[in-house]
DRENMAR-854895 format. One record per atom (N, C-alpha, C): residue in three letters; x, z, y. Coordinates in steps of 0.1 Angstrom, whole numbers, plus 5000, padded with zeros to 4 digits. Layout:
residues N
ALAXZY
...
//
This chain:
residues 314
UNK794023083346
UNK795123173346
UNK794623323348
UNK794923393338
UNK794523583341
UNK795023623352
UNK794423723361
UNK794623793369
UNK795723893367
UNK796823923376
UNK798124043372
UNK798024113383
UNK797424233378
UNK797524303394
UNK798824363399
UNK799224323410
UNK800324323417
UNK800724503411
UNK802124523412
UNK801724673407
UNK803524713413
UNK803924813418
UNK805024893431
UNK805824913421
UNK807224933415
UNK807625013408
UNK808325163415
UNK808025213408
UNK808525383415
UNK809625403407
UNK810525453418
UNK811625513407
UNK811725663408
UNK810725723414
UNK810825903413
UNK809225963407
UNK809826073409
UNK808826183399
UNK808326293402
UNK807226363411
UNK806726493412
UNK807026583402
UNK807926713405
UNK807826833394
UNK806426843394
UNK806526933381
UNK805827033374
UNK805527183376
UNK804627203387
UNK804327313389
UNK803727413380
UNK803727513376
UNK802927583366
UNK802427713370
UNK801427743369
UNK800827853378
UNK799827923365
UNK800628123371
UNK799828153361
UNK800828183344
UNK800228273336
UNK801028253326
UNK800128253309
UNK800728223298
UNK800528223286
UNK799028093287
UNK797728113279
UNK796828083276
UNK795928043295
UNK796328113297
UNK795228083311
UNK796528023323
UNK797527973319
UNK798227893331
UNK797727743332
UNK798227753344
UNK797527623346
UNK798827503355
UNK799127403349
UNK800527313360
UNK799327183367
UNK800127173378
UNK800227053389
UNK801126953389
UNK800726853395
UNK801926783399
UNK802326673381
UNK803526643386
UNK804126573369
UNK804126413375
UNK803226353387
UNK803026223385
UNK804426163392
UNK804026043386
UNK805325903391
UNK804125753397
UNK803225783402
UNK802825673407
UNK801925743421
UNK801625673431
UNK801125703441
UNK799525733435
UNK798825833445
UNK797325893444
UNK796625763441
UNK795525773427
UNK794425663422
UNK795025553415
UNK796725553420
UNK797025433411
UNK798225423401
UNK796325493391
UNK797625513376
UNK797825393369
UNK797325293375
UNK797525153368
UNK799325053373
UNK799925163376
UNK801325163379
UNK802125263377
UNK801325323365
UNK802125483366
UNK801025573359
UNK801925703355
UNK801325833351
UNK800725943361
UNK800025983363
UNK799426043367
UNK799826223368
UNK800226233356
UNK800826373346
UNK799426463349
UNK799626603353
UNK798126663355
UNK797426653365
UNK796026633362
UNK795226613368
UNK795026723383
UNK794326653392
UNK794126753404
UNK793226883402
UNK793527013402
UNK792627113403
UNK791827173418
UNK790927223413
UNK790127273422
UNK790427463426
UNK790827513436
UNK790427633434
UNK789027683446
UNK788727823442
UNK787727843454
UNK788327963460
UNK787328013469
UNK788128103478
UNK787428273475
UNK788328333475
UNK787328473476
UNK787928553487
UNK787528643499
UNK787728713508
UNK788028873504
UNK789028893511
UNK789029083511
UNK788229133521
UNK787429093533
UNK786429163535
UNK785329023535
UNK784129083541
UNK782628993543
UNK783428883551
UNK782628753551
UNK783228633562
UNK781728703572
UNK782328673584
UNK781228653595
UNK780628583600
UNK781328473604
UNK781328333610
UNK780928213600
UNK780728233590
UNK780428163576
UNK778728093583
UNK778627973578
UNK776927913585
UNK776427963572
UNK774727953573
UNK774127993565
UNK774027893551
UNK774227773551
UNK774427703538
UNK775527763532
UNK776727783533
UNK777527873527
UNK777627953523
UNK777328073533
UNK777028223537
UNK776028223524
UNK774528183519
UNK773728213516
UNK774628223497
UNK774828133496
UNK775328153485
UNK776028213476
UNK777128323484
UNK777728433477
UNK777428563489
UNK776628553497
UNK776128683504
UNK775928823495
UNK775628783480
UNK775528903472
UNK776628963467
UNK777728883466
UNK778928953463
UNK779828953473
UNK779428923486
UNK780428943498
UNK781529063497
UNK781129193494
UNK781629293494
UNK782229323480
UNK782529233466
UNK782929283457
UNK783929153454
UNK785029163457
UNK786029053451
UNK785629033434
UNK785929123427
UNK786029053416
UNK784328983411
UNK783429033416
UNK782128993413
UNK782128793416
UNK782628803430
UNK782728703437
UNK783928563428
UNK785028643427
UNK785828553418
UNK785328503401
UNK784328653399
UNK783628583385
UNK782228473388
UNK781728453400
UNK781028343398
UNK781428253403
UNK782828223411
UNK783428093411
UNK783628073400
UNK784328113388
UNK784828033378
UNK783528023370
UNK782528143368
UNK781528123354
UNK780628003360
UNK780528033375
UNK779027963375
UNK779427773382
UNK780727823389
UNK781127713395
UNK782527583390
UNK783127693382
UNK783827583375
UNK785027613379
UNK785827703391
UNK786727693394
UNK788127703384
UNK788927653388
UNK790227623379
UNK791027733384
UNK791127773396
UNK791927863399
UNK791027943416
UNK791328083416
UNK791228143426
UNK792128183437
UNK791528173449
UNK792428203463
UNK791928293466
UNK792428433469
UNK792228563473
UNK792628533494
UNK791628553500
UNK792528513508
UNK792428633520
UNK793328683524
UNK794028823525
UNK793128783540
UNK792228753547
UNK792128773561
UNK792028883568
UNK791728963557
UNK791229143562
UNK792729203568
UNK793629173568
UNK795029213568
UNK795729163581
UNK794829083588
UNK795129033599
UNK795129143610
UNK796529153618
UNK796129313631
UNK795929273638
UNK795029153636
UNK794329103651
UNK792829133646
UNK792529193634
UNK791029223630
UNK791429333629
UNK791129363611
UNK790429503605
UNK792229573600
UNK793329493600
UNK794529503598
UNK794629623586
UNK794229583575
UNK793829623560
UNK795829643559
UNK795729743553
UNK797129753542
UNK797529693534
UNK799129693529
UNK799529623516
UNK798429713509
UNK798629793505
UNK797929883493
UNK796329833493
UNK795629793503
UNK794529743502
UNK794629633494
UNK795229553501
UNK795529403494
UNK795229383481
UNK796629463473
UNK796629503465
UNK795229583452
UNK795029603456
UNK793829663450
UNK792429563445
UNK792829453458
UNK791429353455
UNK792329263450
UNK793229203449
UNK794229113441
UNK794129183425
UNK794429303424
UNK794029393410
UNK792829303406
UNK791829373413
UNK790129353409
UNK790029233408
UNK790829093413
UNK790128983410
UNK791228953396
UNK792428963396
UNK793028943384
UNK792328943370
UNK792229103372
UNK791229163364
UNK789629093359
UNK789529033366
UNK787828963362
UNK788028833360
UNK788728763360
UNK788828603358
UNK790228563350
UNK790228463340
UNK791028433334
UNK791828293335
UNK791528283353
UNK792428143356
UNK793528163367
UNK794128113368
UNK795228193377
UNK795028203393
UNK795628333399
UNK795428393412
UNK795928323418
UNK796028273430
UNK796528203444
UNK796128313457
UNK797328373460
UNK797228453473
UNK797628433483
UNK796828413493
UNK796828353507
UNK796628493522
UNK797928433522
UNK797728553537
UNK797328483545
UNK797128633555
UNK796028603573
UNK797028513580
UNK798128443578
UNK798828353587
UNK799628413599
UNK799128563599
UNK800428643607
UNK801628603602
UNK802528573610
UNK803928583605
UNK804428723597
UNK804428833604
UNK804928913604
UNK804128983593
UNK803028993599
UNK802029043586
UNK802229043571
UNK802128873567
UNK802528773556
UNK803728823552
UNK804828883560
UNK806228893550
UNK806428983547
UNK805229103554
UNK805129253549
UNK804129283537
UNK803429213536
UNK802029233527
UNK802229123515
UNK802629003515
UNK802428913505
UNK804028983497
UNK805029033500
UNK806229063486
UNK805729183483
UNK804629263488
UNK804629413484
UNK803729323471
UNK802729253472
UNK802329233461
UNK802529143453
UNK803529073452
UNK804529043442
UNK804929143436
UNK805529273442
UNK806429313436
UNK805629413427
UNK803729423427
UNK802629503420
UNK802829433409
UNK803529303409
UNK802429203399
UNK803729123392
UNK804829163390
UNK806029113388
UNK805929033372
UNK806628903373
UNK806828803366
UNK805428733361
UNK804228783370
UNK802928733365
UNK802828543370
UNK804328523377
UNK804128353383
UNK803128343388
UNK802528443398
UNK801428353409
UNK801628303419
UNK800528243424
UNK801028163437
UNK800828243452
UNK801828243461
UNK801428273470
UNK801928213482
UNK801328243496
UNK801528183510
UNK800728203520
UNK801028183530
UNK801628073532
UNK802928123536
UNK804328033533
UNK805728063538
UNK806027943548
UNK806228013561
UNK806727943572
UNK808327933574
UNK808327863584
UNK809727893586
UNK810328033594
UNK809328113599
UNK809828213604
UNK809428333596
UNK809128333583
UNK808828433572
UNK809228373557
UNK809928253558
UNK810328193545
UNK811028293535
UNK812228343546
UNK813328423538
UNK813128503533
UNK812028633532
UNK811228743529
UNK810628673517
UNK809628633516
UNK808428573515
UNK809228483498
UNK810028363503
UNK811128313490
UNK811628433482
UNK812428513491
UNK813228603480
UNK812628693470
UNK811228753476
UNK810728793468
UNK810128743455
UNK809528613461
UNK809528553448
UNK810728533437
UNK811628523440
UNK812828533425
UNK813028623422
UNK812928723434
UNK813028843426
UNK811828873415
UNK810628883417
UNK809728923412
UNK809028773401
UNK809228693403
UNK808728583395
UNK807628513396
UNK807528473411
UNK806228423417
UNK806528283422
UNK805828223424
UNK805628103432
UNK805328073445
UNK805828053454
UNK805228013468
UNK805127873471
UNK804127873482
UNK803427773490
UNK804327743508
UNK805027673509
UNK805727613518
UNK804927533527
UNK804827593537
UNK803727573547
UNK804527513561
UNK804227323563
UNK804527323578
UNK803627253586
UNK803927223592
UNK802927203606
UNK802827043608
UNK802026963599
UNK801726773598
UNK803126703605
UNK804326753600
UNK805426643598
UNK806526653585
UNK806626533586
UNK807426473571
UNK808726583572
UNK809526583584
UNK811126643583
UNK811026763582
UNK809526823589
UNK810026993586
UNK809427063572
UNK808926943567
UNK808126973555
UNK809426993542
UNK810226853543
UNK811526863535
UNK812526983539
UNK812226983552
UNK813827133558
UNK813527253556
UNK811927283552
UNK811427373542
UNK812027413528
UNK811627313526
UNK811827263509
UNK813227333508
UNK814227283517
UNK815427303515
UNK815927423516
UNK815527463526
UNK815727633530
UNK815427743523
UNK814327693514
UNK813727763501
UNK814827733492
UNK815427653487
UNK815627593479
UNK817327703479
UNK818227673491
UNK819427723495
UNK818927883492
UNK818227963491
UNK818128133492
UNK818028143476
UNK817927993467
UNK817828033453
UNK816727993450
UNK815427973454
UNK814027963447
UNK814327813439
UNK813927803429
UNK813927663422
UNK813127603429
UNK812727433430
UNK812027343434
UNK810727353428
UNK810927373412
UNK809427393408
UNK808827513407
UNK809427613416
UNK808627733419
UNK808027673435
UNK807827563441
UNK807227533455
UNK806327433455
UNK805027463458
UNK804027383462
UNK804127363480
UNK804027203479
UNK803927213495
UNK802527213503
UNK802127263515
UNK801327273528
UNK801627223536
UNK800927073538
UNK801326983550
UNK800327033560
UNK799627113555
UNK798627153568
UNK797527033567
UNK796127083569
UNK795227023567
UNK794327013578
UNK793926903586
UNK792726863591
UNK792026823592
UNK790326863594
UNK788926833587
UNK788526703592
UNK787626663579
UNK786826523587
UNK786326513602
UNK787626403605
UNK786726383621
UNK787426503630
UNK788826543624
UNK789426683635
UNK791126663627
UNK791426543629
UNK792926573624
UNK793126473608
UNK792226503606
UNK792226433588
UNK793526303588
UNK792726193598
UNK794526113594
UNK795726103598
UNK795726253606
UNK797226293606
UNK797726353597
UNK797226453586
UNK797226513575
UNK797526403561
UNK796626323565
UNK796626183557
UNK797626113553
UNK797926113564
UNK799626003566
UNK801026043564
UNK800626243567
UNK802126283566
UNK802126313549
UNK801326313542
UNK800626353529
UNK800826233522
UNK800726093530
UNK801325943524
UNK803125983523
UNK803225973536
UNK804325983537
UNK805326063527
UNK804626183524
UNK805826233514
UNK805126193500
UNK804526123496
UNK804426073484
UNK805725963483
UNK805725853493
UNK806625753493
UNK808025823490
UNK808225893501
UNK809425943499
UNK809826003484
UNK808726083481
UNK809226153467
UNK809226013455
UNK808525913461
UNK808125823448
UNK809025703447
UNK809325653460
UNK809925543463
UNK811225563466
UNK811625623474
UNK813125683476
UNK813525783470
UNK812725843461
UNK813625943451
UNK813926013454
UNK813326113468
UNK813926243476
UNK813426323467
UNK814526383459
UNK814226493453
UNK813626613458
UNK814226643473
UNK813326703479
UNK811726713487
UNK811626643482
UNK810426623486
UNK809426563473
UNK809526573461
UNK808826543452
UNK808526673442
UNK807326733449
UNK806826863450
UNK805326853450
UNK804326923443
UNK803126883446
UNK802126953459
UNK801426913462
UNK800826953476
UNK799027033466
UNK798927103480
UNK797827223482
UNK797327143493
UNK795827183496
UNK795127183505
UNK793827283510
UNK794027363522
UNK793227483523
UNK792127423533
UNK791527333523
UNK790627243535
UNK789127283536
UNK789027403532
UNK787527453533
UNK787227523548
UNK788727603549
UNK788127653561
UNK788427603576
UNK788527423575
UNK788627353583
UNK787527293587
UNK786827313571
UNK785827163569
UNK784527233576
UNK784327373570
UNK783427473572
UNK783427523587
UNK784227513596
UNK784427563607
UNK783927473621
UNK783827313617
UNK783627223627
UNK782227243626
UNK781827133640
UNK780127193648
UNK779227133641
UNK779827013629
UNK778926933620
UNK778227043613
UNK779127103607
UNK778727253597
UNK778027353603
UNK778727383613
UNK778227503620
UNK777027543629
UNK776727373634
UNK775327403646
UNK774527363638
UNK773327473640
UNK772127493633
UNK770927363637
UNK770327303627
UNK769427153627
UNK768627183647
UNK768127313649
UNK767527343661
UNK768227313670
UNK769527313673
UNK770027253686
UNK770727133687
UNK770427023673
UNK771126893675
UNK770426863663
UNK769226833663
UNK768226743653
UNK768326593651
UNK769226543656
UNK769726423650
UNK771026433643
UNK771326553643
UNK772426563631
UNK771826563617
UNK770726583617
UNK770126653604
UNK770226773595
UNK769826733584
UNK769926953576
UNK771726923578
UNK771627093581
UNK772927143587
UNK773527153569
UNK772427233560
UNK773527233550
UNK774027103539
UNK773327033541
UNK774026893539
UNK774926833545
UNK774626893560
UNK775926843567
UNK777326913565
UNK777227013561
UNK778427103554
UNK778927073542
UNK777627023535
UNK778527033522
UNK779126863521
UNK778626813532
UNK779026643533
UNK780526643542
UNK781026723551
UNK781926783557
UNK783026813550
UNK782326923536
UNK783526933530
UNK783926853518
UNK783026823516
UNK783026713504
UNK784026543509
UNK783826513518
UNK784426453524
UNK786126463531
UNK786226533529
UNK787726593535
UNK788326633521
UNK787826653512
UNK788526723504
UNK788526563493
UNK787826493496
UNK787926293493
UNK789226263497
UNK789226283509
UNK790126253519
UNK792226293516
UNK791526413512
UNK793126473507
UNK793626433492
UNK792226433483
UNK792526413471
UNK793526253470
UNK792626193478
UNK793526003479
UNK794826073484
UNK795126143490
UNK796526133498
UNK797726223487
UNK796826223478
UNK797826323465
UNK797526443467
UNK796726483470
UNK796326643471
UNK796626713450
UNK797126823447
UNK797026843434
UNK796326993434
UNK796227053443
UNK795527203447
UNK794527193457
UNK793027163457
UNK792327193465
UNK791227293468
UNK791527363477
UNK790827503477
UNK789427463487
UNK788327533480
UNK786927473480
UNK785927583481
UNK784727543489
UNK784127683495
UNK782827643486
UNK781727553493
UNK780527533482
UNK780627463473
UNK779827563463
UNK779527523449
UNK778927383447
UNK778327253453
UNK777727153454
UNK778927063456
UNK779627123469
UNK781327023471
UNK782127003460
UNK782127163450
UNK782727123441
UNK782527033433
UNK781227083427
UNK780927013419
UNK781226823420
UNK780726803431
UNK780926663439
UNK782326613433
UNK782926693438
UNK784726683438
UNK785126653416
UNK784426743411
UNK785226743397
UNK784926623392
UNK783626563394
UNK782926463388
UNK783826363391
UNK784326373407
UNK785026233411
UNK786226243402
UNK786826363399
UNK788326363394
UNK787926323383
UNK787126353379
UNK787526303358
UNK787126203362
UNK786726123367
UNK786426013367
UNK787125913369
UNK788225963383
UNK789425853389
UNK790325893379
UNK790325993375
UNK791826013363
UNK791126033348
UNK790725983342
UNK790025943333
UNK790925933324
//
């Protein structure tokens, strides 16, 4: 007797995110079967990779990383053109840390200007990430929206105490935001909704369950990341069948696997394999849990990562 592999029926459906416009947009999301198992289901588009570029130098960056784009540290668009030429990226994260007034507290108008310059040099769509100030984030991320009006880029992170700012701007101006909560299922939906009630459509919102690195959080990130698949897939919460982002580089890159040098823990081994096995591994980790946005620091992780995607979604 033939083998029938047991198979779930789903009765819901992730929107269709679309980021970006004309010839160079790019959509998320679309599926109706849980992460890897399209043998019960469609898949719709495949998971994208984006990478990251900085408005000022990183500091704290280890030298496996660091060495790699040290030559365009100081030029966003230089930097955004060899993630996509040399590394493949699908999409770019600008990510606003310079703006933070607990550092160098850079202006909208700065912002702006390296959001210009990377626009301007790459032809895949922009993803803008603020310093995670509250306050900051709802002053700086609508001023540039409103530079860049109906261009549908993505931005965030939108909390619950800068959602309202942060949402409105986007309809007014024609952007996308990232809905950011803190590793649980309810506040992740009461997001959803609060965005939803000020006007923003459902498929203008990617969600941020929040992400934690291999070996520092990972399967609580995991589970709430399961979790809202079921619910979007199995129970048909409209609200909650949205595709997810993950900003797992500068989790992955931050722990002491990555960061302590082979000299003071030589049974760890080479540090930069241990980084790029760090992030390569976390970003494994999200992909299974339905990840459809993963933002990605070494060129080696990615590469790691694309090969596995065409391959599981084939």
């Amino acid at each position: 007797m033939a083998f029938a592999i047991p198979k779930e029926n789903y009765s819901g459906k992730v929107k269709v995110v679309t980021l970006g416009k004309g010839d160079n947009a790019v959509s998320v999301g679309g599926y109706d079967s849980m992460p890897l198992c399209t043998f019960e289901g469609t898949w719709g588009n495949k998971p994208i990779i984006a990478m990251e570029v900085f408005d000022v130098a990183p500091e704290t960056w280890p030298p496996a990383v660091a060495d790699t784009f040290k030559s365009v540290f100081n030029d966003p668009a230089a930097w955004a053109k060899k993630c996509v030429n040399e590394c493949g990226a699908q999409a770019i994260v600008v990510q606003l840390a310079g703006t933070d007034p607990n550092g160098k507290n850079k202006s909208s108008a700065d912002a702006i200007a390296v959001v210009k310059a990377v626009k301007g040099a790459v032809n895949v769509p922009v993803i803008v990430w603020g310093c995670g100030n509250v306050e900051k984030d709802q002053a700086v991320l609508p001023a540039i929206m409103e530079a860049f009006p109906n261009e549908n880029m993505l931005f965030g992170p939108a909390e619950e105490a800068n959602y309202k700012k942060i949402a409105a701007s986007a309809i007014g101006y024609g952007h996308c935001i990232i809905a950011k909560s803190s590793i649980d299922v309810n506040l992740a939906k009461q997001l959803n909704i609060l965005c939803e009630n000020l006007g923003l459509p459902l498929e203008k919102i990617v969600m941020d369950p929040t992400t934690g690195s291999l070996g520092y959080g990972i399967e609580y990130s995991y589970s709430v990341m399961e979790r809202i698949s079921l619910a979007a897939l199995t129970q048909n919460d409209g609200k909650m069948q949205l595709p997810l982002i993950n900003d797992l580089a500068k989790e992955a890159w931050k722990t002491r696997e990555a960061m302590l040098p082979i000299e003071e823990v030589p049974t760890f081994g080479d540090q930069t394999t241990r980084g790029i096995l760090m992030e390569s591994l976390t970003a494994l980790d999200v992909l299974t849990a339905g990840s459809s946005i993963l933002i990605m620091r070494h060129p080696k992780s990615v590469s790691v990562l694309k090969e596995l995607i065409a391959e599981l979604y084939a």
